[in-house]
C-alpha positions as CSV (number, residue, x, y, z in Angstrom):
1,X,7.7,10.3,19.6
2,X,10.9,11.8,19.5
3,X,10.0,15.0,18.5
4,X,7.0,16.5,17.3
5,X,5.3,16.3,14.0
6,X,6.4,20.1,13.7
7,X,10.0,20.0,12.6
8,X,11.4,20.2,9.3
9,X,9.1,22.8,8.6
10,X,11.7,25.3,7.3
11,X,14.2,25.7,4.9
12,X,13.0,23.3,2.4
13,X,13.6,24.5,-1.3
14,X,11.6,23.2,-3.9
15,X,14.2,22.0,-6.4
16,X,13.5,22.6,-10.8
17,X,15.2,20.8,-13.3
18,X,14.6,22.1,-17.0
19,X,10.8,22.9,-18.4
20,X,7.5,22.3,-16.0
21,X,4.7,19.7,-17.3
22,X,2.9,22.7,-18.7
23,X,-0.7,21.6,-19.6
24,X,-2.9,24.6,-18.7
25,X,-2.5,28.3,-18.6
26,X,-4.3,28.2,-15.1
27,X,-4.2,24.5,-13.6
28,X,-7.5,23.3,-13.1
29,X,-8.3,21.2,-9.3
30,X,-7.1,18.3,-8.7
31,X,-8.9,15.7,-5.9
32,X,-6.8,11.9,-5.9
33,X,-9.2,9.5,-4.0
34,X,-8.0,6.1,-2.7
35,X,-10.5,3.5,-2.0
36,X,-8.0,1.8,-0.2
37,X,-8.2,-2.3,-0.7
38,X,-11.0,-1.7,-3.9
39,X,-10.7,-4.6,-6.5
40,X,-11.1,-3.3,-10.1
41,X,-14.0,-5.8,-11.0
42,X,-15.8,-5.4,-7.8
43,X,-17.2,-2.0,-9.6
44,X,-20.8,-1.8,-10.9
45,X,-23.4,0.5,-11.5
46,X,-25.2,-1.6,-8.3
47,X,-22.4,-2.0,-6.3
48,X,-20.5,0.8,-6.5
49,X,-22.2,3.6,-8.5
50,X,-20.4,6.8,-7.9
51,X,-17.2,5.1,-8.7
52,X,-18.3,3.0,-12.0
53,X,-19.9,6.7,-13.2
54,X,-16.2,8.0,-13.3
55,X,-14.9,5.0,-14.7
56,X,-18.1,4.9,-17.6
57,X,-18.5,8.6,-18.1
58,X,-14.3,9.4,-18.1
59,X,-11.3,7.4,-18.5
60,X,-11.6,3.5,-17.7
61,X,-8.2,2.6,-16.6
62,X,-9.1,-1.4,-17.1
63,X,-5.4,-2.6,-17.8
64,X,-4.0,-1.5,-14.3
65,X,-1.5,-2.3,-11.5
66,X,-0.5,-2.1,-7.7
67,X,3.2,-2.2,-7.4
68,X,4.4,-5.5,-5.3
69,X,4.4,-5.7,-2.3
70,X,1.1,-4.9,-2.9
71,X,0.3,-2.7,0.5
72,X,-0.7,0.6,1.3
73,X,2.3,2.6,2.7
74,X,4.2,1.2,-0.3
75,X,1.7,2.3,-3.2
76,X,1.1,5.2,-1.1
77,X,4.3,6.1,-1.2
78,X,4.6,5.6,-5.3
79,X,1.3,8.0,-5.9
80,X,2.4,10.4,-3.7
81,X,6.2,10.7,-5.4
82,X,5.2,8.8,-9.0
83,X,8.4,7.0,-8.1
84,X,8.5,3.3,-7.6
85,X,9.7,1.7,-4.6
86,X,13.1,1.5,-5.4
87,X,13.1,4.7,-4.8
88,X,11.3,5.8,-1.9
89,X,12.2,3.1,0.4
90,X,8.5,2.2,1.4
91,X,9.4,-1.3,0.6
92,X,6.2,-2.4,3.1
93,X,3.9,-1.2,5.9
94,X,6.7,-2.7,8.1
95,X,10.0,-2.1,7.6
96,X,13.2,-3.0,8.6
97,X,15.1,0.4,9.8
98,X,18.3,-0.1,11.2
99,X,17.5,1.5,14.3
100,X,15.1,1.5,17.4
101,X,12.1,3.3,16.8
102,X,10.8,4.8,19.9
103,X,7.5,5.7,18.4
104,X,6.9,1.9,17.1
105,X,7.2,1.0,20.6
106,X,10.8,0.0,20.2
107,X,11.6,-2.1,17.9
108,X,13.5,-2.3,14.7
109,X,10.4,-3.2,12.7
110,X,8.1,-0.5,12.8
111,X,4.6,-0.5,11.8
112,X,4.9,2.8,9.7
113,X,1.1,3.6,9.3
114,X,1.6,5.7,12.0
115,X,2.1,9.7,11.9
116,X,4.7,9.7,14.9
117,X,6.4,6.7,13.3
118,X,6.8,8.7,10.3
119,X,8.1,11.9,12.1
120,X,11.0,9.6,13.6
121,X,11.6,7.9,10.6
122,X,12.1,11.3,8.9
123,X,14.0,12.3,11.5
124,X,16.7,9.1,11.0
125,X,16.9,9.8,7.0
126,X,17.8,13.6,6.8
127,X,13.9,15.0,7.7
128,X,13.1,13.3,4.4
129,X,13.1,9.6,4.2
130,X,10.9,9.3,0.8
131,X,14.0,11.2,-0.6
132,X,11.3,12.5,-3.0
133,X,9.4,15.2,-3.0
134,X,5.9,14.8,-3.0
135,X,3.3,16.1,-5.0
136,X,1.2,17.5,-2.3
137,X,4.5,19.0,-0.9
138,X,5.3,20.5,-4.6
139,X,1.8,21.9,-4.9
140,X,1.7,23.9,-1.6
141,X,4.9,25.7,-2.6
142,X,4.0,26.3,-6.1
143,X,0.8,28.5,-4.1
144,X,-1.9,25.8,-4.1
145,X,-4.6,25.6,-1.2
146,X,-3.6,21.6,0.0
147,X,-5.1,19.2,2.3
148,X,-5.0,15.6,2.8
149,X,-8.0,13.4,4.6
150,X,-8.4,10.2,5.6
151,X,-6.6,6.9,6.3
152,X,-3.8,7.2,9.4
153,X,-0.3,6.6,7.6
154,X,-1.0,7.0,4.1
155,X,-2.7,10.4,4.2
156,X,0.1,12.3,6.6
157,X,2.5,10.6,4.0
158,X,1.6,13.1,1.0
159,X,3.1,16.0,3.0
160,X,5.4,14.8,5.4
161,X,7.6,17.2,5.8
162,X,5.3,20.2,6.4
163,X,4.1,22.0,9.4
164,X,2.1,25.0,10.8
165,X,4.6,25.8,13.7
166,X,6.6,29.3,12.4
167,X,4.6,32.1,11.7
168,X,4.7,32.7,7.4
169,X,5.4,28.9,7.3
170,X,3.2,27.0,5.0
171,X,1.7,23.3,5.3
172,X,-1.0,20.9,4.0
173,X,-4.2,20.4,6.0
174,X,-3.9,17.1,7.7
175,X,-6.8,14.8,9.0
176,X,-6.4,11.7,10.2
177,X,-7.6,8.9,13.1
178,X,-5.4,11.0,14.9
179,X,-6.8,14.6,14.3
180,X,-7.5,15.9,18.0
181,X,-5.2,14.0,20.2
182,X,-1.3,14.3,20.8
183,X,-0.3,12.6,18.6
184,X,-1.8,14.1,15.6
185,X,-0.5,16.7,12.8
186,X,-1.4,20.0,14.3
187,X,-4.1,22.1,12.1
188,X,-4.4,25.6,12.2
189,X,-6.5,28.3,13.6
190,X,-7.9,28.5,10.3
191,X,-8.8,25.1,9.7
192,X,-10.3,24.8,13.1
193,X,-12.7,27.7,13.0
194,X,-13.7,26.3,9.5
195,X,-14.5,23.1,11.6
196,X,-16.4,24.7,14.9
197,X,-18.3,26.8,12.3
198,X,-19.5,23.8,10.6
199,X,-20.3,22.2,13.8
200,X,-17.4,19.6,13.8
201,X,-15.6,18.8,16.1
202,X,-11.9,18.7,16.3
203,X,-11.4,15.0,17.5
204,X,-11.9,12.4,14.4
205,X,-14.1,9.9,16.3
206,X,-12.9,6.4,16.1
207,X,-13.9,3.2,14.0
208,X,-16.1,1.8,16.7
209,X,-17.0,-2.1,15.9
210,X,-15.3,-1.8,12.5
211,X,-11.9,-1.9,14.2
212,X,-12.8,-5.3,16.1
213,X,-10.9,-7.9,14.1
214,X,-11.8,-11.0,16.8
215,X,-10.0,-13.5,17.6
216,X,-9.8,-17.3,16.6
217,X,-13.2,-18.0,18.0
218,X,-14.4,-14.7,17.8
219,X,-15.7,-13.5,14.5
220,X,-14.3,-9.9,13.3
221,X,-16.8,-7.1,12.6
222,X,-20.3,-7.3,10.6
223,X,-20.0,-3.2,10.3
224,X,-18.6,-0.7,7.9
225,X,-16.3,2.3,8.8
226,X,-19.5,4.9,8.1
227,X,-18.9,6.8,11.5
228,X,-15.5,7.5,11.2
229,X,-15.2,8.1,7.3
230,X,-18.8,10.3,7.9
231,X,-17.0,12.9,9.9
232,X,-14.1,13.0,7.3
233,X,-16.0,13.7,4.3
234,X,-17.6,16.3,6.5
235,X,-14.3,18.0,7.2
236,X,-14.1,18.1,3.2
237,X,-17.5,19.2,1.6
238,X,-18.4,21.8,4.7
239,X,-14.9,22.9,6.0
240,X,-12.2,22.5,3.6
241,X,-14.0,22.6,0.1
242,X,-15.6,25.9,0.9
243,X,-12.4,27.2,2.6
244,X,-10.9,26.7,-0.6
245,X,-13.5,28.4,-3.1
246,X,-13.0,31.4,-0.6
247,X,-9.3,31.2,-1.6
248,X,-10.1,32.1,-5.2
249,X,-7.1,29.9,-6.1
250,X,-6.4,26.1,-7.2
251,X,-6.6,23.1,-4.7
252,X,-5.3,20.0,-4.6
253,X,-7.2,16.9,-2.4
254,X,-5.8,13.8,-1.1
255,X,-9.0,11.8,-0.2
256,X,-7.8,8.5,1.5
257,X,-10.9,6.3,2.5
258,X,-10.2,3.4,4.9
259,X,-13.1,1.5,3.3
260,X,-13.2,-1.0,1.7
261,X,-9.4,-1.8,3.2
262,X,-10.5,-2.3,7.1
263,X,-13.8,-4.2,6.4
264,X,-12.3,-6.5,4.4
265,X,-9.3,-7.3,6.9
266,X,-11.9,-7.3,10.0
267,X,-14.8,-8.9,8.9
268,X,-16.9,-11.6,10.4
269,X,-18.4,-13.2,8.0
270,X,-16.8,-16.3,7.5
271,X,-14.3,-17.3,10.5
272,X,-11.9,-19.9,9.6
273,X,-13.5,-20.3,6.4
274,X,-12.4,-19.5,2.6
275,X,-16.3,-18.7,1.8
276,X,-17.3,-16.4,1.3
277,X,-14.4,-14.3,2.8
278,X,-13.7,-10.9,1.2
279,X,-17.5,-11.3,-0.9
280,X,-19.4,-11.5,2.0
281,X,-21.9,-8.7,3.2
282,X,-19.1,-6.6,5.6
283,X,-16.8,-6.3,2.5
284,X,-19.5,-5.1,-0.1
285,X,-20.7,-2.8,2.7
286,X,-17.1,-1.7,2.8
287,X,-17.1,-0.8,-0.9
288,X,-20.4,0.8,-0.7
289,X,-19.4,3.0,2.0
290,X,-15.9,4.2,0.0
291,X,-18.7,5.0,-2.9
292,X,-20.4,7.1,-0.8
293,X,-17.7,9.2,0.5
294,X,-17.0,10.1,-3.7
295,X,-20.3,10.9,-4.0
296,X,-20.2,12.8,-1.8
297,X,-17.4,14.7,-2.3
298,X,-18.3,15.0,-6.2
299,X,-22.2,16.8,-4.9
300,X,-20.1,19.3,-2.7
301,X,-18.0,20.4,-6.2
302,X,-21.7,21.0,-7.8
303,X,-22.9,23.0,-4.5
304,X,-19.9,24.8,-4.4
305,X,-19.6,25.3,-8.4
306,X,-16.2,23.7,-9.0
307,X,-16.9,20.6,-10.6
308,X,-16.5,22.0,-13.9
309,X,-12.7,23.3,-12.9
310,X,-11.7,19.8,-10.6
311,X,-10.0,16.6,-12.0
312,X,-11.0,13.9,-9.9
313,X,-8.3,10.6,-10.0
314,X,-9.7,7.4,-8.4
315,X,-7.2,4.6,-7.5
316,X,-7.0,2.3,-5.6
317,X,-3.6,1.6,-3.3
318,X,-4.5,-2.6,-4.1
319,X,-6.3,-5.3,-4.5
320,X,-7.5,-7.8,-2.0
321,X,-7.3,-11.7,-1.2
322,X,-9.0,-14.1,1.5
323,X,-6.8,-16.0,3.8
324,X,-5.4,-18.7,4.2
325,X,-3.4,-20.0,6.8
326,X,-2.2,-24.1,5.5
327,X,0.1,-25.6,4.3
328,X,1.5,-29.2,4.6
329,X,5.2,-28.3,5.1
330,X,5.7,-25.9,7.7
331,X,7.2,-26.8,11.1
332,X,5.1,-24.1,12.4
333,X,2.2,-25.6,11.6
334,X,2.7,-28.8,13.2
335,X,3.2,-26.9,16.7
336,X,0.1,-25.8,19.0
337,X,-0.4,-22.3,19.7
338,X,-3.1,-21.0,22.0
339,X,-4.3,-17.9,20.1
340,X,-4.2,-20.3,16.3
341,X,-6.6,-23.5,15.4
342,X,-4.8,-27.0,14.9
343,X,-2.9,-27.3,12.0
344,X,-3.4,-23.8,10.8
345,X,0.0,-21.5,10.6
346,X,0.3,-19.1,13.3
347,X,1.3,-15.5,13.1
348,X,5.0,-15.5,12.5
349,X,5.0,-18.6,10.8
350,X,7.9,-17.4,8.2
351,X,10.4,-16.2,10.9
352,X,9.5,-19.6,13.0
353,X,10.2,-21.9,10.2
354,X,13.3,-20.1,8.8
355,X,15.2,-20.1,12.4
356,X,14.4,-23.7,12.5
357,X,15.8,-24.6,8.9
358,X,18.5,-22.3,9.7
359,X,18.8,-23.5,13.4
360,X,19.2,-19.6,14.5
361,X,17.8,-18.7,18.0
362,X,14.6,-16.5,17.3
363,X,13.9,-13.3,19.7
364,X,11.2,-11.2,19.5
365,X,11.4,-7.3,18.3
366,X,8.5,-6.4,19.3
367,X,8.5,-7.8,22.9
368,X,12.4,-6.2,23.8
369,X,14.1,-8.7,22.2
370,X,12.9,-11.7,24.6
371,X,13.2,-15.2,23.0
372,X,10.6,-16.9,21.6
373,X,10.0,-20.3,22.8
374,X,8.7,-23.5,21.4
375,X,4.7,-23.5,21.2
376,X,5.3,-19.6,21.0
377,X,5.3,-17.1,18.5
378,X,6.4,-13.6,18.0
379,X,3.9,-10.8,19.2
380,X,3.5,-9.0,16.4
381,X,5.2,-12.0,13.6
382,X,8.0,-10.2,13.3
383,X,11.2,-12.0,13.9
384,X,15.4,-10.8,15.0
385,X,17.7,-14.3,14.4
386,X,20.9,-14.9,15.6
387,X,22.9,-15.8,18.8
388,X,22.7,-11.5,19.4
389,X,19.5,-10.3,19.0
390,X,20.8,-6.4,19.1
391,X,23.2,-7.4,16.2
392,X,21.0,-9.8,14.2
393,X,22.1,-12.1,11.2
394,X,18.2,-11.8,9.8
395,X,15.6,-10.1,10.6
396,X,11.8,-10.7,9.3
397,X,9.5,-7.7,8.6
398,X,6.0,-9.9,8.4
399,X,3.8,-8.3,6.4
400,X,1.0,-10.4,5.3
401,X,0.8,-11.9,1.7
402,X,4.3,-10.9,1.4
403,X,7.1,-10.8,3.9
404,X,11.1,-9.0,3.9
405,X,14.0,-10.2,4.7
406,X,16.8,-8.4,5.7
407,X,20.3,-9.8,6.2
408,X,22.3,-6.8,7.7
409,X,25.5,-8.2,7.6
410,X,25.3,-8.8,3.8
411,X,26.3,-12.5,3.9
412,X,26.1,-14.3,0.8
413,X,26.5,-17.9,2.1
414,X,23.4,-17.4,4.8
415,X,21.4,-15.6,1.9
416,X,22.0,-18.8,-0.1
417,X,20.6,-21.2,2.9
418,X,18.0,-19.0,3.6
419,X,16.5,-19.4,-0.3
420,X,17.4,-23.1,0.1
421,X,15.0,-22.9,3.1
422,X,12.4,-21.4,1.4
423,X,11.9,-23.2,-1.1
424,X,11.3,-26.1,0.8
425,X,8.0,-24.6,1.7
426,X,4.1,-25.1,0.0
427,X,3.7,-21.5,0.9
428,X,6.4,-19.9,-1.2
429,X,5.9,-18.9,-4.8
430,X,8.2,-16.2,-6.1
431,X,11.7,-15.2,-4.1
432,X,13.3,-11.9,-5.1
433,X,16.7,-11.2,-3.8
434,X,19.0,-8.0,-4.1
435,X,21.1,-7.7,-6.7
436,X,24.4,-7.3,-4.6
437,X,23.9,-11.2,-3.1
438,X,24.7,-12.5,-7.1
439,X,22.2,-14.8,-8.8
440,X,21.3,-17.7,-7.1
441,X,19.1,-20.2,-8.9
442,X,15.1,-19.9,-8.5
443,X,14.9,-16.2,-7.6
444,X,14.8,-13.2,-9.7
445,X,17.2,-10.0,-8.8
446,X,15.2,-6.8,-7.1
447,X,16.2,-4.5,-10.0
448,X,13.7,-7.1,-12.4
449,X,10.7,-5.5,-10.0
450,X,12.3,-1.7,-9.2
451,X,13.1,-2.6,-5.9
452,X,16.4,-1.7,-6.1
453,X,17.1,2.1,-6.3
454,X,17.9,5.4,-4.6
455,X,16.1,4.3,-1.4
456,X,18.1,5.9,1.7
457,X,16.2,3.4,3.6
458,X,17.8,-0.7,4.1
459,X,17.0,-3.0,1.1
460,X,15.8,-5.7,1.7
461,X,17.3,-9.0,1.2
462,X,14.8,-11.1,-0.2
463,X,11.2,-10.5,-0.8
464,X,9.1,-13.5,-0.3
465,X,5.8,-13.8,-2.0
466,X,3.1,-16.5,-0.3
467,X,0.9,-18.6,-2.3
468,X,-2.2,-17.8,-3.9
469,X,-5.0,-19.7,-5.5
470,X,-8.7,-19.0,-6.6
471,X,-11.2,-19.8,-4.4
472,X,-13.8,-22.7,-5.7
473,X,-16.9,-21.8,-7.8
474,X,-15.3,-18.5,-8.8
475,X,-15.7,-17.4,-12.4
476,X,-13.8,-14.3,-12.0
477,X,-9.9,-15.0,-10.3
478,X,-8.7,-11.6,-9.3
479,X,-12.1,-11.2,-7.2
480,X,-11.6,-14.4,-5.1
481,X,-7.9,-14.7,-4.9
482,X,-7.2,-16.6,-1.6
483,X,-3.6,-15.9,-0.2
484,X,-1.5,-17.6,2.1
485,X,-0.6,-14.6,4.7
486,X,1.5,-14.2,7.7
487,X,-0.4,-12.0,9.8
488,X,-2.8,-12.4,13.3
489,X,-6.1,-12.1,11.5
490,X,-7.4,-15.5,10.8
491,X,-8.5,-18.0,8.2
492,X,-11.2,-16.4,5.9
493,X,-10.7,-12.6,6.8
494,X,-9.3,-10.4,4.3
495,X,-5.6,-9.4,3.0
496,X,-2.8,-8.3,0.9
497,X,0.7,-7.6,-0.6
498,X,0.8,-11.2,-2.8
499,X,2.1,-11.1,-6.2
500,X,-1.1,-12.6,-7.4
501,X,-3.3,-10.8,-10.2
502,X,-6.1,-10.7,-7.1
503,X,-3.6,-7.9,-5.3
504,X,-2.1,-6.5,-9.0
505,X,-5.2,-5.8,-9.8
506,X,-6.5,-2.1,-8.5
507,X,-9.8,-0.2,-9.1
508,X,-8.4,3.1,-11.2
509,X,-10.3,5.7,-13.3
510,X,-10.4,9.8,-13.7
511,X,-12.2,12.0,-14.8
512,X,-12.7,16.3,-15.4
513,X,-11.5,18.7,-17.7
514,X,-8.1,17.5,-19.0
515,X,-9.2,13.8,-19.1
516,X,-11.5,12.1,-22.1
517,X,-14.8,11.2,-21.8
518,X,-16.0,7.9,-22.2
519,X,-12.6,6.2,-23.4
520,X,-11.3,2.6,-22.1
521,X,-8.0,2.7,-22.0
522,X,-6.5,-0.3,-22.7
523,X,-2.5,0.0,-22.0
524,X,-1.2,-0.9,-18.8
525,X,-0.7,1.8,-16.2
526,X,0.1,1.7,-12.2
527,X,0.1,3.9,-9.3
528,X,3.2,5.5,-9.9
529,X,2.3,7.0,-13.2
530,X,-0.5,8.4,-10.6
531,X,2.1,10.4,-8.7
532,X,3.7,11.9,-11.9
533,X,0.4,12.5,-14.1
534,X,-0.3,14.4,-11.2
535,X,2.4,16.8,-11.7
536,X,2.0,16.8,-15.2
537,X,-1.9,18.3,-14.5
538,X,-0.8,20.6,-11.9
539,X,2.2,22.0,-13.9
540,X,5.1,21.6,-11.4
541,X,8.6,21.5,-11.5
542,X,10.1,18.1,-10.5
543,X,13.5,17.1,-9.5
544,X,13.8,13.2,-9.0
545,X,16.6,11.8,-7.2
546,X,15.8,8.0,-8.5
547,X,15.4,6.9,-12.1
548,X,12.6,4.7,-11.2
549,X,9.8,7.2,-12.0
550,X,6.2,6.5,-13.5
551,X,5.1,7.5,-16.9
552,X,2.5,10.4,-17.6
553,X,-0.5,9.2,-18.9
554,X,-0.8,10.8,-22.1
555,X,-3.4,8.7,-23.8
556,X,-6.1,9.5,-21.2
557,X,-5.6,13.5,-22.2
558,X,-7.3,15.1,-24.8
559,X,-4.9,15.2,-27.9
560,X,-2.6,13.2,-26.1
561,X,0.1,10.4,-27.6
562,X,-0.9,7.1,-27.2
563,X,2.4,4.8,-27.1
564,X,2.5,1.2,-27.7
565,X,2.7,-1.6,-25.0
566,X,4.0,-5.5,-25.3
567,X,4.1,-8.2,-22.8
568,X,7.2,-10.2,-21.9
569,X,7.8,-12.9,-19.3
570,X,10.9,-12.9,-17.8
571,X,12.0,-16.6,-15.6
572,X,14.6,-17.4,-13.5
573,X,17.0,-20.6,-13.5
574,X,15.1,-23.6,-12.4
575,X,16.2,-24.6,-8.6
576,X,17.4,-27.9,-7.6
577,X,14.0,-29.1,-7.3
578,X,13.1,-27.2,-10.5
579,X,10.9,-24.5,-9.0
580,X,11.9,-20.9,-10.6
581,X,10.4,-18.0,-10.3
582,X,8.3,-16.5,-13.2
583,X,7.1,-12.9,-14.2
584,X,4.8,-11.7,-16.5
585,X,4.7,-8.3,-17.1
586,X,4.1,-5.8,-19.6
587,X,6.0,-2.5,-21.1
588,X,5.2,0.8,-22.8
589,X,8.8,1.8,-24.1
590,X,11.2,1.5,-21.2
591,X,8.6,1.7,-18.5
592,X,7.6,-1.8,-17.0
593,X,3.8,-3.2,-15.4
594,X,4.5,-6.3,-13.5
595,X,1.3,-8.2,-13.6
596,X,2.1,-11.3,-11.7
597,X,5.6,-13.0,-10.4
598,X,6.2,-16.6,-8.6
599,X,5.9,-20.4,-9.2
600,X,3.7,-21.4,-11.6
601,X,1.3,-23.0,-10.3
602,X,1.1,-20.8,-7.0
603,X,0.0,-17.7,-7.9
604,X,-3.3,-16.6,-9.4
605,X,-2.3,-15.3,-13.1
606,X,0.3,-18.1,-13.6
607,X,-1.7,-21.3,-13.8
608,X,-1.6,-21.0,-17.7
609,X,2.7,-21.5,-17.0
610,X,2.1,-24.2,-14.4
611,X,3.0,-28.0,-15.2
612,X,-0.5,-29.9,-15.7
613,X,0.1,-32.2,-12.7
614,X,0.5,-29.4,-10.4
615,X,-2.2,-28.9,-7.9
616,X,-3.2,-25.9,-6.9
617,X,-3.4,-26.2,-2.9
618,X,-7.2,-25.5,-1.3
């Protein structure tokens, strides 16, 4: 790390622009809990029953949406701003960033769930590389008591820019899998006698088995993240909770719980297999856990006598898919690798087959730039092509069921080739390429998804979305989506970050004293309408820099409008082979829900535009 998580912690100005979301005379308390990875259908009253009481007993938000990609820094970053990713440059969880990053261990592709990664990133982009303020950031200056708990990345990300290291100077209470060790956001005095008092100590403890993901011949984990996610929900109900009653003033609570996210990648439960995958016994033990944590958390606000005062948000950063690592046109898949099973696609597969197609030597940014050789893949997937690896003509971000491309020298004639190469492949359904590389037949621009915006960070290129299909003897499609996904966990585990209605389709609900009770609301909402309903509740003064900003969710207030939403589908000119890219989405005046985007045919929620002869691959 370049510098420590404590700089940038003065001189930041909240900015205003006109009137405040005024809702309340006195704001009421505000807790946003992520069950990271949570499917929306995969909550009932026996699987999940603290979260199906919010969504039964408040507002059901059944018509909801992930943003694509659909991963967790990325939606992270749109609840945290109510700004799509256009915007705030999260495009991923890794990232193309023009620069080494130390922190990342460096490379040009850093991982960015990471707390030091995000100091240096900060540190690139003028101490603020969201280039939006947050709403955690917004509410500690307007004089709320802030803290955010959970998940490493996503938590720190809701107050990045604030520290504990002047005297007078004000920041958000930060714990994370990095509380307690060097590299984690320093807490204060305060917050660490609140801890000791409790009998907690000041080291989150690690995820134990749960972080075992195995290997080709060794399943993943069979456990939950209890442990871990135990000792957080701890730090909430006996240290920060009653820290804030004492305070006699408004809170906001960033609850970010790994579960059901990290069993579903790790588990064990059906190596190399599609079945059961992500509805085997590790994932539902995932969910269960996440439920827990709410429950807890909503028995401390009874204890403590603030339930009646505290708005409670649930949403989920995703969906989730099982893996799948064929295909019958990749070059990669035709090579042996000693870490992958015959005839499966290795990690990397997308950054092997393109230097191939594009006969571009392929080095390795994660391993100093070495070159990858045949039977060889990149370390972490990620791929630098061209004869100079330190000035590259493409670089691959792999991300899992969606991978960037970045083309940093803007050239219009390799971007062509490269979409000409992709399309080539079984595993491709949907290409979206920036708007600045002209139209080129079978993709769809970035501005039709709100990938193109204010971002300080690169653009990407061209997004690539993998295929998806529904798993056999499945009578409900977005709880067995199976994904084609570049990443090193294996056949059958779990992922994300697909186009496909499986990864749209997030768990979301609320519920408190400026929310209905009992009302299913049927328009289409995402999580950047999180981000800026948020503000609306808390009453703060925003001052966007993008124009890609969420919409408030009126209809789920009491007395609040209730607009009107229609669906479109929007489709691209047919390629030479006639494959085009196809979204459906839907709109409540000028605000758009994408609910699914690629070839028809390939991606769970388009099989109703697909050709009748096309097979769906299994």
């Amino acid at each position: 790390m370049r510098r420590p998580l404590v700089l940038l912690c003065a001189g930041l100005t909240l900015l205003s622009s006109g009137a405040a979301f005024a809702q309340n005379a006195t704001p009421h308390n505000l807790i946003l809990f992520i069950p990271d990875g949570l499917r929306a259908l995969k909550v009932t009253p026996e699987t999940a029953p603290a979260m199906a009481a919010v969504r039964d007993k408040g507002v059901n938000f059944k018509n909801s949406h992930s943003l694509f990609p659909t991963f967790t820094m990325a939606n992270g970053s749109a609840m945290a701003t109510g700004h799509y990713l256009g915007d705030t440059g999260t495009f991923s969880n890794t990232i193309f960033t023009g620069y080494t990053s130390a922190p990342a261990g460096d490379t040009v592709v850093p991982f960015i769930e990471n707390d030091a990664v995000l100091g240096d990133i900060d540190e690139h982009f003028n101490g603020d590389y969201l280039n939006e303020d947050t709403i955690l950031k917004l509410a500690r200056k307007a004089g709320y008591s802030t803290a955010a708990i959970g998940k490493l990345g996503p938590t720190y990300l809701f107050d990045h820019t604030g520290c504990p290291c002047k005297p007078g100077a004000t920041s958000s209470i930060v714990i994370d899998d990095s509380t307690g060790n060097k590299n984690g956001v320093p807490v204060t005095d305060e917050v660490k006698d609140a801890m000791t008092k409790a009998g907690l100590p000041l080291a989150t403890p690690s995820r134990g088995d749960n972080g075992k993901a195995g290997d080709a011949k060794t399943p993943g984990t069979t456990s939950a993240n209890v442990a871990q996610q135990a000792y957080m929900v701890d730090v909430a109900t006996k240290a920060v909770l009653p820290m804030f009653k004492a305070r006699n003033k408004p809170f906001v609570l960033v609850f970010w719980s790994r579960d059901p996210d990290g069993s579903q990648h790790n588990h064990g439960d059906s190596l190399n297999t599609i079945t059961p995958g992500i509805n085997g016994p590790t994932s539902m033990a995932g969910i269960r856990n996440a439920d827990d944590n709410l429950a807890a958390l909503r028995k401390a606000l009874d204890d403590l006598g603030l339930a009646a005062s505290t708005n409670i948000m649930v949403q989920a950063d995703h969906g989730f898919s099982t893996i799948s690592k064929e295909s019958k046109t990749s070059p990669s898949a035709k090579v042996g690798y000693d870490d992958t099973p015959k005839d499966f696609l290795p990690m990397g597969f997308l950054a092997i087959d393109l230097a191939k197609a594009l006969d571009l030597p392929l080095f390795d940014p994660n391993d100093k730039n070495a070159a990858v050789p045949e039977g060889k893949h990149p370390k972490a997937g990620n791929g630098v092509l061209g004869k100079d690896p330190a000035k590259p003509d493409l670089v691959v971000a792999t991300n899992g069921g969606s991978d960037l491309i970045y083309l940093p020298n803007n050239d219009r004639k390799l971007a062509r080739r490269t979409v000409k190469a992709l399309l080539a492949q079984d595993y491709v359904s949907g290409i979206f390429v920036d708007d600045k590389l002209g139209e080129i037949p079978g993709t769809l621009p970035l501005s039709r998804i709100n990938l193109q915006g204010k971002a300080v960070t690169p653009h990407p290129a061209i997004v690539v979305n993998f295929r998806s299909y529904v798993a056999p003897g499945c009578d409900q499609p977005s709880n067995c989506q199976v994904e084609v996904a570049d990443t090193v966990l294996r056949q059958g585990q779990g992922m994300h970050g697909s186009f496909g209605r499986g990864d749209t389709y997030n768990f979301m609900a609320a519920i408190g004293p400026d929310f209905k009770a009992g009302f299913v609301d049927p328009l289409p909402v995402s999580n950047a309408d999180v981000g800026i309903t948020a503000a609306r509740l808390l009453d703060l003064k925003v001052a966007p820099k993008g124009k890609l900003i969420g919409r408030i969710m009126t209809e789920a207030m009491p007395n609040g409008t209730t607009p009107k939403a229609t669906s479109d589908v929007i489709k691209s000119d047919p390629a030479a082979g006639g494959l085009r890219t196809v979204l459906k989405l839907q709109r409540v005046g000028t605000q758009r829900y994408f609910d699914v985007a690629g070839f028809p045919g390939r991606t769970v929620g388009l099989d109703d535009e697909a050709p009748k002869k096309t097979a769906v691959m299994r």
